[in-house]
N, C-alpha and C positions, 0 to 999 in steps of 0.2 A: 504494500500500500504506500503510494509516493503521498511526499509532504508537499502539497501548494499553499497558495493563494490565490484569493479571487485578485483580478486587473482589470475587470471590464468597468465601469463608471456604476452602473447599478447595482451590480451585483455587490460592488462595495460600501456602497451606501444599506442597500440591506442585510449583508451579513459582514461588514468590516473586511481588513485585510490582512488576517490574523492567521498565521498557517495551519493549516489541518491534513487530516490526513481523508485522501479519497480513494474510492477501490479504483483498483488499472482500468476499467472499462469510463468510467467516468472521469478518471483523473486525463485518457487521452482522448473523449469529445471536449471538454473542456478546454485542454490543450490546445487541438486543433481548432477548434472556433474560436480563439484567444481571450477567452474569458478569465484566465487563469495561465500560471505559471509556476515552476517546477521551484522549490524554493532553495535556496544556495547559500553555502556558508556567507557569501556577501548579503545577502536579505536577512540571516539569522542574527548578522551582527549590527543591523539598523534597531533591533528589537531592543527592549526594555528588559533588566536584570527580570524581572515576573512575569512577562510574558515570556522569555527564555524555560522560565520552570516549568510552565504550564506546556509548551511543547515539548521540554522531556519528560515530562510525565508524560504526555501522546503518546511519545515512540519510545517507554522506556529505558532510557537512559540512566543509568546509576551517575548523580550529582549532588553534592548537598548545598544549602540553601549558600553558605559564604564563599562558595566557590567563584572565582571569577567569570566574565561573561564569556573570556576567551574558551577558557575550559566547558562550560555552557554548549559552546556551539561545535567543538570539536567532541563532545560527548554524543550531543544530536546528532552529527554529522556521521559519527562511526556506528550510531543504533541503526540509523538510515541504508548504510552499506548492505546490497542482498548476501 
């Protein structure tokens, strides 16, 4: 299950643009009609220390709360690895 976000204008007015995780059938219509996009250590590191926890707890990621944002995103990024 890939981590995106929405990028289309609406879609982020109604659900934000806060990464989530979508199943592979949905994650590449949304892809392909550009409503969304694949989300990347560069996007993880625009995020806020608490919205970084809230995405590893998504993809569980072993991090605890005082850890840096750096470690944050390279703990998400190695849960994300198939």
């Amino acid at each position: 299950m890939p981590l995106i976000r929405w990028t289309y204008e609406r879609d982020v007015r109604r659900h934000g643009d806060k990464p989530f995780h979508a199943s592979d059938l949905t994650a590449k219509w949304l892809l392909e009609q550009r409503r969304a996009e694949l989300v990347d250590a560069d996007v993880l590191e625009e995020l806020t220390k608490p919205e970084l926890a809230e995405v590893a707890e998504q993809v569980g990621a072993d991090v605890r709360q005082r850890d840096s944002k750096g470690h944050f995103v390279k703990a998400i990024a190695e849960a994300e690895e198939p």
